[in-house]
C-alpha positions in Angstrom: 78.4 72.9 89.5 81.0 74.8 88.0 83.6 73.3 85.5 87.2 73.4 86.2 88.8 76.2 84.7 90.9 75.7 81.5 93.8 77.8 82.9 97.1 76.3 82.9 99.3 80.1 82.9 101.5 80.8 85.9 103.6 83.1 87.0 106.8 82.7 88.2 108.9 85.4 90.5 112.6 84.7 91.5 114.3 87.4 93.2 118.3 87.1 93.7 119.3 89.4 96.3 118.9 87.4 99.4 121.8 88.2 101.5 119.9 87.5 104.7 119.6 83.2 104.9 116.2 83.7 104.7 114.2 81.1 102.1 111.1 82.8 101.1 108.3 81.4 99.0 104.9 82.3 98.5 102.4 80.1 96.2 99.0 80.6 95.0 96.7 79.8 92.4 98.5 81.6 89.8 101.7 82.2 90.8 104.8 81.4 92.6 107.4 83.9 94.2 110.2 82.5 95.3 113.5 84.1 96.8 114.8 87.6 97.4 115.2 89.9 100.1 111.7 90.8 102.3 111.6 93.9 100.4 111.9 92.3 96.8 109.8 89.4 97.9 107.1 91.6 99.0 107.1 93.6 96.0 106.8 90.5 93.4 104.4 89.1 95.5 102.1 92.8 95.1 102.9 93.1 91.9 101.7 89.6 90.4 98.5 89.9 92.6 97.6 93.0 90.9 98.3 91.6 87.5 95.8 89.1 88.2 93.5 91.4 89.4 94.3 93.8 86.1 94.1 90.8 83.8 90.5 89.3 85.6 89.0 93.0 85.3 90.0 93.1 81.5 88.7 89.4 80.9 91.9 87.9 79.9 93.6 85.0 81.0 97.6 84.4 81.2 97.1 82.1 77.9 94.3 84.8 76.4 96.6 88.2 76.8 99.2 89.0 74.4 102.4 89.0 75.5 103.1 93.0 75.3 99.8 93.5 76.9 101.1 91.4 79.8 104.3 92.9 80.3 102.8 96.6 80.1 100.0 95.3 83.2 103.7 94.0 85.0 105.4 97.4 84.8 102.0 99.4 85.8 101.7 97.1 88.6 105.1 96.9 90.3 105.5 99.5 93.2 108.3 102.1 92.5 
């Protein structure tokens, strides 16, 4: 049996340019997205999946990365 992991880092997304009455969130293990248009939505919702999946390959954590580390994974992650 495994022990629970330690983790208590999330990740919060909140886009502002919903123009279209839409109420978007998406929640997961590590993160939360919440608001924006589809398009921006979409894109934090990519781009904080591949962080994870940057930060997991690298065997760091949220509360293990340094905080320049962690914004450099954001930028390479987020689709242009």
């Amino acid at each position: 049996m495994q022990s629970p992991s330690k983790e208590n880092g999330h990740l919060l997304g909140l886009g502002l340019d919903n123009q279209d009455g839409h109420k978007r969130i998406t929640q997961a293990e590590r993160f939360t997205v919440v608001g924006g248009s589809d398009e921006t939505h979409g894109r934090m919702t990519e781009t904080l999946v591949k962080t994870y999946e940057t930060l997991d390959r690298r065997g760091k954590s949220i509360e293990t990365v340094e905080k320049s580390e962690l914004r450099d994974i954001i930028k390479e992650n987020t689709p242009s």
